[in-house]
C-alpha positions in Angstrom: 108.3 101.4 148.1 108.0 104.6 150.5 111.4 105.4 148.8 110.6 104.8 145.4 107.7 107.0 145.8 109.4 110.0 147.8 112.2 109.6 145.1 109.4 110.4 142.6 108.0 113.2 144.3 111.3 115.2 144.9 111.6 114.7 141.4 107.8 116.3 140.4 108.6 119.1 142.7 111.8 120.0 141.9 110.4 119.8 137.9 107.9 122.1 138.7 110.2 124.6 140.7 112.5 124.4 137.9 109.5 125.1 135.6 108.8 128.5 137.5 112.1 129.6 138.1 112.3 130.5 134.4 108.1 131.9 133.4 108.9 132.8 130.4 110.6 130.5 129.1 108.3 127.9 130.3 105.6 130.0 128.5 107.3 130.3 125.4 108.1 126.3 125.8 104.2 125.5 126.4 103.2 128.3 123.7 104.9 126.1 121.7 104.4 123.1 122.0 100.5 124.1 122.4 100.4 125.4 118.7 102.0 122.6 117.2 99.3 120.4 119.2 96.1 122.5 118.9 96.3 122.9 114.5 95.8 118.9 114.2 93.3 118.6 117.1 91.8 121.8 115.9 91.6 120.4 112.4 90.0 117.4 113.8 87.8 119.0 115.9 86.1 120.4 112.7 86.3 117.0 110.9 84.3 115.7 113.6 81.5 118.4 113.8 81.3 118.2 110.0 80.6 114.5 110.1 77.8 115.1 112.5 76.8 118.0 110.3 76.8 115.9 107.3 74.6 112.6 109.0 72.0 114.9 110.3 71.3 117.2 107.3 71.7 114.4 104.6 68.3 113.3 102.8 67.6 109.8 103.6 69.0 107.0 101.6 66.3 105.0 99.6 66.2 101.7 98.1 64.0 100.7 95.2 62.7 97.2 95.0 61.7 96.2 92.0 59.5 92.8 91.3 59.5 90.3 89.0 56.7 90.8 86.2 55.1 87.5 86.7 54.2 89.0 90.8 50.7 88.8 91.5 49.0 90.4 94.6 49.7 87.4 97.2 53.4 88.3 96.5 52.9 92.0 96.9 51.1 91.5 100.5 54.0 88.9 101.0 57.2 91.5 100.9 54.7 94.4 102.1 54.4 92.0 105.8 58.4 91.1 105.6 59.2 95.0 105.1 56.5 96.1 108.3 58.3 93.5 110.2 61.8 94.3 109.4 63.3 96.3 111.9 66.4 99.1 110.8 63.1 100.7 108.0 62.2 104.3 108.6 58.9 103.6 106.3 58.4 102.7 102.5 55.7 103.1 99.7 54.3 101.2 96.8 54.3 102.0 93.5 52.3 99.8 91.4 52.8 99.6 87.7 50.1 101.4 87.0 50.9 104.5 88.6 54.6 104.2 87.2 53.5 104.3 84.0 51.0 106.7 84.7 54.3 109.3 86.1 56.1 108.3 83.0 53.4 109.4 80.4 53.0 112.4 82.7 56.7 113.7 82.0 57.7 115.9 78.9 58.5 113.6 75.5 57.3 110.1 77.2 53.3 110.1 76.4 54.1 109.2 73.0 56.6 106.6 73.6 54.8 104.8 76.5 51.2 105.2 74.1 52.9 102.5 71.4 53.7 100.4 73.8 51.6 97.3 73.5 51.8 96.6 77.1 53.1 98.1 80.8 56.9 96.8 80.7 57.5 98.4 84.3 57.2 96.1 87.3 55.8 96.8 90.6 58.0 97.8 93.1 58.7 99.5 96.8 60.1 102.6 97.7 62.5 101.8 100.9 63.6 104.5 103.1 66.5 103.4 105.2 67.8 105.5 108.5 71.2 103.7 107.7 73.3 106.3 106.1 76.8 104.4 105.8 77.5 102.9 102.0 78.1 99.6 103.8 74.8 99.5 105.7 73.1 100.2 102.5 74.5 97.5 100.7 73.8 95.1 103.3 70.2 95.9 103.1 70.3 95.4 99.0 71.7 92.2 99.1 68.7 91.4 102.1 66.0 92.5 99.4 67.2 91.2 96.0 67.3 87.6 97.9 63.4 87.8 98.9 61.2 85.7 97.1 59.4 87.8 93.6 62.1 90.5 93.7 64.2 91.3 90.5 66.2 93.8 91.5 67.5 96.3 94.1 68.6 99.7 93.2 70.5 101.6 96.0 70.7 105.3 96.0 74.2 105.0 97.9 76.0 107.2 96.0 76.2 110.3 98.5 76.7 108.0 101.2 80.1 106.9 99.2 81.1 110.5 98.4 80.9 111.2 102.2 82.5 108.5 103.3 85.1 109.2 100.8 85.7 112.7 102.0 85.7 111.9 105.6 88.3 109.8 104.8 90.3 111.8 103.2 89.8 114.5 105.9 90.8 111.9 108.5 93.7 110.8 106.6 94.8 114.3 106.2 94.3 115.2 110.0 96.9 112.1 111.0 99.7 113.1 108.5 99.6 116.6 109.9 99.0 115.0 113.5 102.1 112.7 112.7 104.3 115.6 111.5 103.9 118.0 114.5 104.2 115.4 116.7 108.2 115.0 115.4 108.1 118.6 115.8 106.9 117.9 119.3 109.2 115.6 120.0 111.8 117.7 118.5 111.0 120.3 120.3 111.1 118.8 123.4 114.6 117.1 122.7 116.6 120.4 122.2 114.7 121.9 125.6 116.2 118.8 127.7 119.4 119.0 125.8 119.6 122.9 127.0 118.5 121.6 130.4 121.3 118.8 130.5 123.9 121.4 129.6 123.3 123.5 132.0 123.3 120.9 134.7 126.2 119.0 133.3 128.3 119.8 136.0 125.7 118.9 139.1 125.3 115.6 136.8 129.2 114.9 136.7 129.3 116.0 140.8 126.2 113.2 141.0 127.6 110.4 138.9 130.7 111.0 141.1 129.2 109.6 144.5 127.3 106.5 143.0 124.1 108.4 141.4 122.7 105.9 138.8 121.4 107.1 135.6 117.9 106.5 136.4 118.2 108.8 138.8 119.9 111.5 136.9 117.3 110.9 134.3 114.1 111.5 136.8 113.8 115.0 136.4 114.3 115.0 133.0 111.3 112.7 132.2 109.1 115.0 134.5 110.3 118.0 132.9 109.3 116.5 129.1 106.4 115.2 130.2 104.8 117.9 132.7 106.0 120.5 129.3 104.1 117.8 127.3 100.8 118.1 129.7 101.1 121.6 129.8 101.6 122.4 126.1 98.0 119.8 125.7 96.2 121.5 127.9 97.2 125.2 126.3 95.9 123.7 122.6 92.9 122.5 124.2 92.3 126.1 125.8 93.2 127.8 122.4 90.8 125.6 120.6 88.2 126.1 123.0 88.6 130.1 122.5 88.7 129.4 119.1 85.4 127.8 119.4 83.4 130.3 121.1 84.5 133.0 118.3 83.7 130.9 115.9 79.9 129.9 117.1 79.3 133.8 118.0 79.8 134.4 114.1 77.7 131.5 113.6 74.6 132.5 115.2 73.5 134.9 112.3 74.2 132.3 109.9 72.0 130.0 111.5 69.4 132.3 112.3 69.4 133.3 108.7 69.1 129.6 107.4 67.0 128.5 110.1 69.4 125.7 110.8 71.0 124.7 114.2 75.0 125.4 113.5 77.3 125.5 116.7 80.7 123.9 116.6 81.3 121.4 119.8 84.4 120.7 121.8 85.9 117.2 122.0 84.5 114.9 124.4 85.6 114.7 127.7 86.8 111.2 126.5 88.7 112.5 123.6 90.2 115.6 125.4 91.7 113.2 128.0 93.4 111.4 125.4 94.8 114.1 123.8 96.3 115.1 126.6 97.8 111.9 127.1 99.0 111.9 124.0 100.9 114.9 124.3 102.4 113.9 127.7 103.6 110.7 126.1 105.4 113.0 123.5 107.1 115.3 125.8 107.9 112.3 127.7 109.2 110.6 124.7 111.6 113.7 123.5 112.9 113.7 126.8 114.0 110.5 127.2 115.3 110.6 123.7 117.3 113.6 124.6 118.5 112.4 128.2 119.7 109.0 126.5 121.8 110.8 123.7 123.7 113.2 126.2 123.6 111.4 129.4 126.2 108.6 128.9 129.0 111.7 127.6 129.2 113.0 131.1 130.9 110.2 132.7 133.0 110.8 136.0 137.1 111.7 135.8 
């Protein structure tokens, strides 16, 4: 085990040596790499401060119950105690048909119409205001309503709700293709890096395949090379995203002063930045190994 470990070590360190033996090409490498990272994190960093833009300026969804005409007061007391007791209810209102009728004949071109009516066709109802803001939530809460006992109907206003959902998930759909794109290019770039590495080395490699190296051990370095590039091109698209960020919200500030609105763009989540840079060690990783597989089993001792 001691071995094993050691073996790893010398292989980290000698990475890393290797990595600042040549600055500026590292740099360039990392540049690199960091670019192609930080415009899909960057683009989802944006998606995901727009969606908490969007949920906390959005007007409140509301649901209109509507009851059956033949409802007398006992009912209305009945669903006014079973909305005060549900929980998930920001608050809600009666209209009675009285007072609905009375807002219709107060609008332009309806006194006339509503006076030859012989009677009040428009049922009581209740004005719901829900804190739920997702299309599904709302829906969920219709379907609670119109199965009450004296309730007719259940109109949703759910329609925003659907149009931002719709857009979010287009955003998020658009974020992954170009995440999935310059992560080949990741790879990619990765690859050729180790293939200029290998080729350069090819003659320590066939010197080491000579007296009984395995290729697991050839290949060590390699995959700490990718993936220590990989980590280091993650970290660089966080830092230019995070730069990125702070000139962004300085331009902000007079915008939101002149709205009066709160508008500051956050970082990912400590959660979130960790995985990133996962993610982009795995790649690096990945285009490594890819690379060491293809060229490694050419250089085979004489």
């Amino acid at each position: 085990m001691k071995n094993w470990i050691a073996a790893h070590r010398r292989a980290c360190t000698g990475t890393l040596a290797r990595l600042a033996g040549a600055p500026l090409a590292s740099l360039f490498n990392i540049m690199v790499i960091g670019t192609a990272l930080a415009l899909p994190l960057g683009f989802y960093v944006v998606l995901a401060n727009l969606q908490g833009l969007a949920r906390d300026f959005s007007p409140q969804p509301q649901l209109s119950v509507f009851l059956a005409q033949d409802a007398v007061a006992v009912d209305v007391r009945a669903i006014e105690q079973r909305l005060k007791a549900r929980n998930g209810i920001a608050n809600f209102r009666f209209v009675s048909r009285a007072q609905a009728l009375e807002t219709l004949k107060s609008r332009a071109g309806l006194a006339d119409v509503m006076a030859g009516l012989s009677n009040n066709p428009l049922p009581d109802a209740f004005v719901v205001t829900a804190p739920a803001q997702d299309a599904a939530a709302l829906e969920a809460l219709r379907a609670e309503f119109a199965g009450w006992p004296k309730v007719a109907e259940v109109h949703v206003d759910s329609d925003w709700a659907r149009r931002l959902d719709s857009l979010l998930a287009l955003g998020r759909y658009a974020v992954l293709m170009l995440a999935a794109a310059l992560a080949l290019a990741l790879v990619a770039i990765t690859f050729n890096t180790i293939r200029l590495q290998i080729l350069t080395q090819r003659d320590e490699i066939e010197v080491a395949k000579l007296i009984g190296a395995t290729d697991g051990w050839i290949r060590r370095p390699f995959l700490y090379f990718g993936g220590i590039l990989g980590a280091a091109g993650g970290a660089a698209a966080w830092l230019m995203i995070g730069i990125a960020l702070l000139v962004f919200n300085a331009q902000l500030k007079s915008l939101s002063a002149l709205y009066g609105i709160p508008l500051q763009l956050a970082h990912l989540p400590p959660g979130d930045s960790l995985a990133a840079l996962l993610f982009a060690t795995t790649l690096g990783w990945f285009g490594a190994w890819l690379s060491v597989r293809r060229h490694l089993h050419v250089y085979n001792p004489k």
